[in-house]
C-alpha positions in Angstrom: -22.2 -30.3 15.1 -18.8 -28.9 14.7 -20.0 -26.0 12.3 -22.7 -24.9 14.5 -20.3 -24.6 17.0 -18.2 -22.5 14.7 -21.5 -20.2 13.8 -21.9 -19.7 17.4 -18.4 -19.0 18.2 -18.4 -16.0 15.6 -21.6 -14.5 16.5 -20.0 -14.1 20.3 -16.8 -13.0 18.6 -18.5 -10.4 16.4 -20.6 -8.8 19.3 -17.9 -7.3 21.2 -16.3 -6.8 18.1 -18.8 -4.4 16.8 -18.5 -2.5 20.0 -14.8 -2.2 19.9 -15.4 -0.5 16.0 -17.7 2.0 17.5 -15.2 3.2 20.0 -12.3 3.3 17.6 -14.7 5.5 15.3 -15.9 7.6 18.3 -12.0 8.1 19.5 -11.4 9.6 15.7 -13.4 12.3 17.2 -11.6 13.6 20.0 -10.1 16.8 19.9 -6.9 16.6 22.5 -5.0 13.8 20.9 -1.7 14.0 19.9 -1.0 14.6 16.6 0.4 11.5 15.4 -1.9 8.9 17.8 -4.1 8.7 15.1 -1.9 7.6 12.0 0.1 5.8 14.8 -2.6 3.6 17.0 -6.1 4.4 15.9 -6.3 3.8 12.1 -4.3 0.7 12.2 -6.2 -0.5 15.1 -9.3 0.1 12.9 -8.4 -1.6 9.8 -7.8 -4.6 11.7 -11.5 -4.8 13.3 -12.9 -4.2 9.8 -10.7 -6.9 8.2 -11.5 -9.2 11.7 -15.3 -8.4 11.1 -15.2 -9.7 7.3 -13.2 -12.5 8.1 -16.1 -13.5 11.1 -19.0 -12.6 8.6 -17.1 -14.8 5.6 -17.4 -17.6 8.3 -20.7 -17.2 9.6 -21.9 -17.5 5.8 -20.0 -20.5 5.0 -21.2 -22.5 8.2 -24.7 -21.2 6.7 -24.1 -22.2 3.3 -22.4 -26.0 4.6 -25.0 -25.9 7.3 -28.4 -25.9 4.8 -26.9 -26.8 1.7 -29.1 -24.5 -0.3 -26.5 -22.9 -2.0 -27.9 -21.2 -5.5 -25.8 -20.3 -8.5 -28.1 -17.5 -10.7 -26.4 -16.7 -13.9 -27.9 -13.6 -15.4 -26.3 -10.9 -17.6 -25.1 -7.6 -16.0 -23.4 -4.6 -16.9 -20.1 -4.5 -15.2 -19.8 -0.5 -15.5 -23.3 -0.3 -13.4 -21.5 -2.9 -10.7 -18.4 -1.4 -10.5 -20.4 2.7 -10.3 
């Protein structure tokens, strides 16, 4: 009960949060700001709804994962250089 509760609680958390991205890239926009608003407000205020949005998405998979159980563990060979391109 308790993690389905959590699941919910981030998916109304990450609605308003996507809207509140979109603004902050939409303000990068606009021409009449001072100079330094950006460096100063914007950008930092930005880098925290990103970092906020992973954080909400790493918790709405782990609910997922605890939730079903049906965790999977593939091992298969890769080439790192292709990953990391």
């Amino acid at each position: 009960m308790r993690r389905i509760m959590i699941g919910s609680i981030s998916h109304e958390l990450r609605t308003p949060l996507n809207s509140l991205i979109i603004l902050l890239n939409s303000a990068k926009d606009v021409i009449n700001l001072p100079p330094d608003f950006f460096e100063k407000y914007l950008k930092p205020a930005g880098l925290c709804s990103d970092y906020l949005l992973h954080l909400i998405n790493d918790i709405l998979d782990y609910t997922e994962i605890n939730c079903h159980n049906d965790l999977r563990l593939v091992f298969e060979e890769t080439n790192l250089h292709n990953v990391v391109q």
